[in-house]
N, C-alpha and C positions, 0 to 999 in steps of 0.2 A: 357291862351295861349295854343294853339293846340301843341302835342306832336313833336319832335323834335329829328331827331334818331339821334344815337349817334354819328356815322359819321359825322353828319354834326354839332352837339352841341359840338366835340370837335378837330375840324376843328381848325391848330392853327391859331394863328393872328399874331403872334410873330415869329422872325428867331430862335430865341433860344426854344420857343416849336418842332420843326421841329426835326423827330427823326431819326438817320440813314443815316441823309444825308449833316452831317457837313461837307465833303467837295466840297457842292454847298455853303450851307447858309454861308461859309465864305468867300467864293471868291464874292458875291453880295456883304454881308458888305463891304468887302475891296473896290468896286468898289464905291459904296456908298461913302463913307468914305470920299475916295479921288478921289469923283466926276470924275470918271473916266468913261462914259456911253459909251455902246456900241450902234450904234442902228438898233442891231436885234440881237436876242437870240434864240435858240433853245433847246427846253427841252426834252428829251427822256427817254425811259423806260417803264413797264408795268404796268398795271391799278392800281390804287388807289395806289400811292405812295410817290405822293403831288407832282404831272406836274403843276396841275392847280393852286393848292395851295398856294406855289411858286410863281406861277407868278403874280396872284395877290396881296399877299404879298410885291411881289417888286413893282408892278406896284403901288402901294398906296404910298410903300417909294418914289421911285421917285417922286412924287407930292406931297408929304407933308412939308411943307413950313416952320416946325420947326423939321424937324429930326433929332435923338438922335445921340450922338455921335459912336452910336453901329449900326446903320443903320435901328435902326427899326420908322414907324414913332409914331408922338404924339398923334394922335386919337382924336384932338380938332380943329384942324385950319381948315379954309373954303375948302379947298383939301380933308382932310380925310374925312370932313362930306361929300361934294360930292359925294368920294367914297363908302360911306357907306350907300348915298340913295338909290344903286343898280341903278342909274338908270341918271348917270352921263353920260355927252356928252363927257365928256373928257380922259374917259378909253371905247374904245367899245371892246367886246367879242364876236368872233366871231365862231360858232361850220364848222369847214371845213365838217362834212356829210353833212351837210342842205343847206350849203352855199357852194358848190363846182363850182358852174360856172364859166365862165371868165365873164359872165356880173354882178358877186355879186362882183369880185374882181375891177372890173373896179369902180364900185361905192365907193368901198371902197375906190380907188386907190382917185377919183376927191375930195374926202374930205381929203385926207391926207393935202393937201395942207391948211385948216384954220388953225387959232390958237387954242390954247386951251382958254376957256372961264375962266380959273381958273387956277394958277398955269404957272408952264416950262413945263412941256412936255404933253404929247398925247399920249397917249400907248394903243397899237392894241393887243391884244388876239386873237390868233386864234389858236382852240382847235383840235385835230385830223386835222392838216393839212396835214398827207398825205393822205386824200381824196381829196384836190381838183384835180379838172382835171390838162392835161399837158397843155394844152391853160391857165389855169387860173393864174398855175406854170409863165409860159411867160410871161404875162401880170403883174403879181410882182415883176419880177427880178428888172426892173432895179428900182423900188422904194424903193426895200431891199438894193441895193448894193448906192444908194446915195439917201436915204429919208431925207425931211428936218430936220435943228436940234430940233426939237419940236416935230419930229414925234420918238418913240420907238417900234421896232416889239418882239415880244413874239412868239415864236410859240413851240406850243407841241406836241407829237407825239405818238405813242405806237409804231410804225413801222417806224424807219428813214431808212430803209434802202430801204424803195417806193421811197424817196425822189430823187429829181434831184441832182447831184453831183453841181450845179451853184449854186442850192437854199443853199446847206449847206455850199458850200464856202464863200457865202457871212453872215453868223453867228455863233456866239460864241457858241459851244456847252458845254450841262450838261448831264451828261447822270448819271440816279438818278439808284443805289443801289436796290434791293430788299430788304424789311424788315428780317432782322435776325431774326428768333425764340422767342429768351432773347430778345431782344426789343418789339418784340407782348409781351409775356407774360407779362413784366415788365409794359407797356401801358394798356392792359387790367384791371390786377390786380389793377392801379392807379384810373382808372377810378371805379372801381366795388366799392374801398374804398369810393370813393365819393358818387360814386349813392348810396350806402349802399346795396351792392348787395353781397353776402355770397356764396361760392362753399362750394359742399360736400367735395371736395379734388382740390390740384393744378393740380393735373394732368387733373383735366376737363377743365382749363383755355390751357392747353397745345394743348388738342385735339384741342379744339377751333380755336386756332392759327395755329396750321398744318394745317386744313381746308383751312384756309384760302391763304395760299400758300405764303407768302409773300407781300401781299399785305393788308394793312391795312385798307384801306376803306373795302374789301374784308369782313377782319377777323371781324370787329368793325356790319358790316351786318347779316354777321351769329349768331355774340353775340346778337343781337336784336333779331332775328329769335328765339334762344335760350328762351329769357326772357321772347318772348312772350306764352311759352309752364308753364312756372314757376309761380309758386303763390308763392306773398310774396317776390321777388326777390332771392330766397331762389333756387343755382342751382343744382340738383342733377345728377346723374350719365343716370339715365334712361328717363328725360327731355333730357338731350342732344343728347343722342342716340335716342329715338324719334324726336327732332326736325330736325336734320342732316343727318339721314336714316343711320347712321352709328352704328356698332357693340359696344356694352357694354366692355369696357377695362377690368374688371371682366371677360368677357366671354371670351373675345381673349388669355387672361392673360392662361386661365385655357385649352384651345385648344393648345395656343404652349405648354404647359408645359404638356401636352399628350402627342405631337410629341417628344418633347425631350425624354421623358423618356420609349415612347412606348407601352404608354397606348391607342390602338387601339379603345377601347371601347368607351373611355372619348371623345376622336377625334368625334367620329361617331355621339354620343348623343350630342355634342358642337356645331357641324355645321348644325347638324337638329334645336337644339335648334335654334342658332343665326338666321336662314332662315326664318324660321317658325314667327318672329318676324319685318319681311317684307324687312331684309338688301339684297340688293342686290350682287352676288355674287363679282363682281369688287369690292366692299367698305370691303369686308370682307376678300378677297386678299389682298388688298391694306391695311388694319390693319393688318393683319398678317403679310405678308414681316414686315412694319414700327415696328413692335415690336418685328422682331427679329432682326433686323438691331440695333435698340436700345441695345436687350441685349449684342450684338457682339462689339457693341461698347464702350458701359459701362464696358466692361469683367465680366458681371454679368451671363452668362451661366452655368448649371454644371457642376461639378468637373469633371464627367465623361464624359463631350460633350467636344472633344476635339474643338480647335477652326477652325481645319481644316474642322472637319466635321457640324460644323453650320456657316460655310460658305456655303459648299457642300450643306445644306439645305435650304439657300437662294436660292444658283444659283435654285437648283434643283424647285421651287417653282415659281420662276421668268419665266424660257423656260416653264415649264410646263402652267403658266397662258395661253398664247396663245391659246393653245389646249381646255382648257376650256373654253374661252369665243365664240369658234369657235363651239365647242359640241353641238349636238342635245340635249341634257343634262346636262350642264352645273351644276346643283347642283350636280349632282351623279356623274360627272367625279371630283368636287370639292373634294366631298369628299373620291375616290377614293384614290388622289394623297396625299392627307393628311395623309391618312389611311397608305399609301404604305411607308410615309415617318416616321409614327410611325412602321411598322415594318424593318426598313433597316437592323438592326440587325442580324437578321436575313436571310437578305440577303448577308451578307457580312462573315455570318459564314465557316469557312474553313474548320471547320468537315461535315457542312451538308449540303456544295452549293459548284459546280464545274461552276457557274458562274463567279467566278474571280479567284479561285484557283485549277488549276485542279486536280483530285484525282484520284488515281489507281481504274480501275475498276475493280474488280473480276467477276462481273457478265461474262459471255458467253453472248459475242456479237451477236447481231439479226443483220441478214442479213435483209437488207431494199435497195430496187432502188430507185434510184434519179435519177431523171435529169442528163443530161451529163454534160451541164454547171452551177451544183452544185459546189461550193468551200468546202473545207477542209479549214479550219481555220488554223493557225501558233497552236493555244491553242490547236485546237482537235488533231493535228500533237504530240505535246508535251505529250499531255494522252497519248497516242498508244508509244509513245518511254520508257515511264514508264512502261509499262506491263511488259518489257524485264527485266530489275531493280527489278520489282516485284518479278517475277519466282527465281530469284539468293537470293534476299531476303528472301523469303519463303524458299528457303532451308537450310538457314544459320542460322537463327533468329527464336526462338520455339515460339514466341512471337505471336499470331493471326494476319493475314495479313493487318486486319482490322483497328487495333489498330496505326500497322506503320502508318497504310495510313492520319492518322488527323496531321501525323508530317511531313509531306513531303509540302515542298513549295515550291511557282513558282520559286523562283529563284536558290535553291537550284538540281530541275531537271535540268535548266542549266548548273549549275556548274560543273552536274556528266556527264554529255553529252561530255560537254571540256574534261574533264577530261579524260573521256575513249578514247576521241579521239587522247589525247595527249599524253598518252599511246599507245595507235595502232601505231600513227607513232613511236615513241621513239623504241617502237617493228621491227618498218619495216626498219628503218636506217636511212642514209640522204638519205634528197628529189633528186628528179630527177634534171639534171640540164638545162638549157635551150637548147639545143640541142637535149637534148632525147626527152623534150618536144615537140620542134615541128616536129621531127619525129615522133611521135606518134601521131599528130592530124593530119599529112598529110596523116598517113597510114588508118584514120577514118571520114576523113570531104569530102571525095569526095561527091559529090551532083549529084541526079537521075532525071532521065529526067523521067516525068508523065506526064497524059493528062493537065495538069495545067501549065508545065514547068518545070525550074530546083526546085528539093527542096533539101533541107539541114537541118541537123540536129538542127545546131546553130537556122535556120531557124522556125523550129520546137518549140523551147523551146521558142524565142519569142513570138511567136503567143499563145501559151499556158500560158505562161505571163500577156498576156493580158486578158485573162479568168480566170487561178486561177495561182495566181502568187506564193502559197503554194506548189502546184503540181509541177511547174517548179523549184523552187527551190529543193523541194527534188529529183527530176532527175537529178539537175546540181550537187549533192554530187556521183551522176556515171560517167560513160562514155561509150562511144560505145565501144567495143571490137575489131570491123569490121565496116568493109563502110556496108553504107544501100546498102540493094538489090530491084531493084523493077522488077519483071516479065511482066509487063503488067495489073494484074489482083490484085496481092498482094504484101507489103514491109514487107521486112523479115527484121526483128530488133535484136540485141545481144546486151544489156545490161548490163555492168558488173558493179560490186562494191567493193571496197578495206575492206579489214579487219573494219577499221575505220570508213566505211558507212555502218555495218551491218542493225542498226535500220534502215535507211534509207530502206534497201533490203527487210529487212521483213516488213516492211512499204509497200512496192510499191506490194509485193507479194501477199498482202490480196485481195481476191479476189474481191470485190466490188473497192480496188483501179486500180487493174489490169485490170478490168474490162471499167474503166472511161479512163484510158490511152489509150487502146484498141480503143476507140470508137472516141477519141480525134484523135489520129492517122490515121484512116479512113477519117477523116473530113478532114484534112489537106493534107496526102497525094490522095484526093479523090480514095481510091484502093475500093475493095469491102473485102479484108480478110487483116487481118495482122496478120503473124507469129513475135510474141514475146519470147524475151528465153533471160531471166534475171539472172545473177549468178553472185557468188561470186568467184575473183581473187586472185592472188598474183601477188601483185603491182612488184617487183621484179624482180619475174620470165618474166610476162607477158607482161613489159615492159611500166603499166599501171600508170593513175594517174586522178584525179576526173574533172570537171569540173571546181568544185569549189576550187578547188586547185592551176587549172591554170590560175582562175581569181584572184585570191591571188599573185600569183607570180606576175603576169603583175602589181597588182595594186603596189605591191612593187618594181618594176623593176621602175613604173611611177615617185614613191616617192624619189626614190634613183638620180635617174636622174634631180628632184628636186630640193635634198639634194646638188650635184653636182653644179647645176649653180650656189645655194644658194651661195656655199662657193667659186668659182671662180668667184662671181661677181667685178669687180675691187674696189666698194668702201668695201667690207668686206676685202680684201685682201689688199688696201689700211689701211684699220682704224688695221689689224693686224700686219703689218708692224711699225705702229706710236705707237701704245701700247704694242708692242713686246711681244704679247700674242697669242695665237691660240685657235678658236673657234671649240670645241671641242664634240659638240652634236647639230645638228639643229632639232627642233621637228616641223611639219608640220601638221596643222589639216587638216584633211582628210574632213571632210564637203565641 
């Protein structure tokens, strides 16, 4: 007898060989059972995962003329042998690619009407039915929604969702499972016992089965594929990896476990190795993700990889794939990102990278031009307000300035920022109160007529906003002094800043940022010169107060007004009256 692949040699026969999809195979028995036929079915779901299987299966039960009390049939009366000539008039099979016309359907349709030469019923298979045409769709309806009682429809599908909403009104739907993992595995291993077929290790029966995605015919294909690389049935680690085009689990094993620990080198020489052995770079991604996704799941990573960050190494791995299947290079970006993610460590050090934590610089800053519409970062803002911290530091502390600087972090500059801010005012008194406020902004927000129209300050910081919204923001910690002036030719600017925006001042005073202001300011108020003249006030004296101060107020002024309706609404005031309590703190997120 000619060889017989395995797929099809272990093809069940039985409801109860059928794996995965106990609750189809029980709901057929039940109907069985209690002769309760539907007639027309539809089977759905993705390739190899017993549509067809299934339906032949039943389609034999229903014609077998001594069927078990469990639904399956007897395998000896004149029906099943029928059945099992393949070549029986009284089940036809039909593939909807091949057969998609309305004139295969109609043919079909004129013989629904005999009997069966054998047995009760007549059952129609028809496999990828959402191939047929919409004419052919038409042309079935109404034999699906009242076929004779002799006639049975089966239909299968991989895509019901082609389907016409009438064709699936009128049948019982199943919609079949994908194969679990532990179920391949468990069915392969059963069969390997049988064939007498031996693995190096379980984890080759595992690969096998991932390949194969869920789908059984699928997985049971490539295991063949497999055997046929193998002498002796005898399967090894490097038979599979040659028959599959997929990377050695050895080798991928000993590449993440470079990446985790940051062995650069191993990475390098791991991914030349595996390439060099004809994988391609998608299957060698695609192993890697799967085997770290494995150890994050297992909780088998090291001690020292916390789990946030072999996550962070997925993600990072995952967005990166893209870029390299899109590379003119494609191996050397591969192993680029590999490489980069064996040394993170290093990137992530706070003594010797101002990429996530910024650090005091002592160096004397290099005057360098940029572009106008350059940004200043919120981070590079945050360096420059530490220099000032620095200098007070250095004089206080015999310590090398150098030494402080690996213990200063992000969030800590914060803190001391507030801090002194909080301070400055505590220094300057209470705030201003609204009144003086908006005398103050009336005596500084007049707006100048230019060749462009009226402009305005407020006007000003928007539009700056929109270009570097770092820049604006540290101008809205000042405030104008005086109304803009414009002569026709040039806008004369007064700047001022409160004790508590100093950083801000000598911030804006550095020449290359004074510089960008300058130039920004021309653009907007289209002049050809701007007189600028920035200083430092006393809020008190001068009657002054920030910008950012008087968008503070308002937003509190917003919240309090809030607060207010919160607790005069009548059902609060109501429900405080009936519990004779009062509500005593409303907290409102500001989001």
């Amino acid at each position: 007898m000619s060889y017989q692949v395995l797929a099809r040699k272990w093809r069940p026969k039985r409801f109860e060989e059928v794996i995965g999809q106990e609750h189809i195979t029980r709901s057929l028995q039940n109907a069985l059972s209690r002769d309760q036929i539907g007639h027309a079915y539809i089977l759905t779901g993705t390739r190899g995962i017993g549509k067809t299987t299934i339906a032949r299966m039943f389609a034999k039960s229903l014609r077998c003329e001594n069927r078990q009390d469990d639904g399956n049939p007897c395998g000896h009366c004149n029906s099943c042998e029928d059945f099992d000539s393949q070549s029986s008039m009284n089940v036809i099979e039909i593939d909807g690619a091949s057969n998609n016309s309305v004139d295969d359907v109609r043919d079909l349709i004129s013989n629904v009407q005999y009997l069966p030469t054998v047995g009760k019923y007549k059952v129609y298979i028809i496999d990828e039915v959402h191939m047929l045409s919409t004419n052919a769709f038409n042309a079935l309806l109404k034999t699906l929604e009242e076929p004779p009682a002799h006639a049975v429809f089966i239909l299968a599908t991989t895509e019901p969702e082609k389907l016409l909403g009438t064709v699936l009104s009128r049948c019982q739907r199943f919609d079949f499972r994908n194969a679990a993992l532990p179920d391949l595995v468990k069915h392969v291993k059963h069969i390997a016992n049988v064939e007498g077929i031996s693995f190096q290790n379980d984890e080759l029966i595992e690969i096998i089965c991932k390949q194969g995605n869920g789908s059984f015919r699928d997985t049971l294909s490539l295991f063949d594929q497999v055997l046929s690389f193998c002498e002796d049935n005898n399967v090894t680690e490097d038979r599979v990896s040659l028959a599959l085009g997929i990377a050695k689990i050895s080798a991928v094993k000993d590449l993440v476990q470079g990446i985790l620990v940051g062995d650069e080198r191993t990475v390098s020489l791991k991914v030349r190795e595996i390439i060099a052995e004809n994988i391609s770079v998608k299957n060698l991604l695609t192993s890697v993700l799967d085997y770290i996704f494995e150890l994050i799941d297992s909780g088998k990573m090291p001690a020292d990889v916390s789990p946030a960050e072999s996550m962070w190494i997925y993600e990072t791995i995952s967005k990166d794939a893209n870029w390299v299947m899109d590379s003119l290079l494609p191996v050397k970006s591969l192993e680029i990102i590999l490489k980069k993610l064996a040394l993170r460590r290093s990137f992530f050090d706070g003594a010797t990278s101002s990429a996530v934590i910024p650090s005091i610089q002592t160096e004397k800053k290099t005057e360098k031009i940029e572009p106008i519409e350059s940004i200043k970062t919120e981070v590079e803002v945050l360096k420059e307000t530490t220099e000032v911290q620095a200098e007070v530091q250095k004089e206080e502390a015999p310590e090398p300035i150098q030494e402080e600087r690996k213990e200063i972090k992000f969030d800590k500059i914060l803190e001391e920022i507030e801090e002194e801010k909080s301070m400055s005012q505590a220094e300057e008194g209470p705030q201003m109160d609204e009144e003086a406020v908006a005398r103050f902004q009336l005596s500084v927000s007049a707006p100048v007529l230019t060749s462009d129209g009226e402009k305005t300050w407020e006007g000003f910081l928007g539009a700056l906003g929109g270009i570097s919204p770092a820049a604006a923001s540290n101008l809205e910690q000042g405030n104008l002094v005086s109304p803009l002036h414009y002569d026709g030719r040039r806008v004369m600017v007064e700047l001022g800043f409160s004790k508590s925006g100093k950083v801000f001042f000598d911030y804006i005073n550095e020449s290359e940022s004074r510089a960008k202001l300058v130039d920004n300011l021309k653009k907007y108020f289209n002049c050809e010169d701007v007189s600028l003249n920035i200083m430092m006030v006393e809020s008190e004296e001068e009657n002054f107060i920030s910008r950012a101060d008087i968008k503070e107020m308002d937003e509190e002024k917003k919240l309090n007004e809030k607060r207010e309706k919160i607790l005069n609404d009548p059902l609060i005031v109501s429900a405080q009256d009936i519990f004779n309590s009062k509500v005593d703190k409303v907290v409102i997120d500001k989001k």
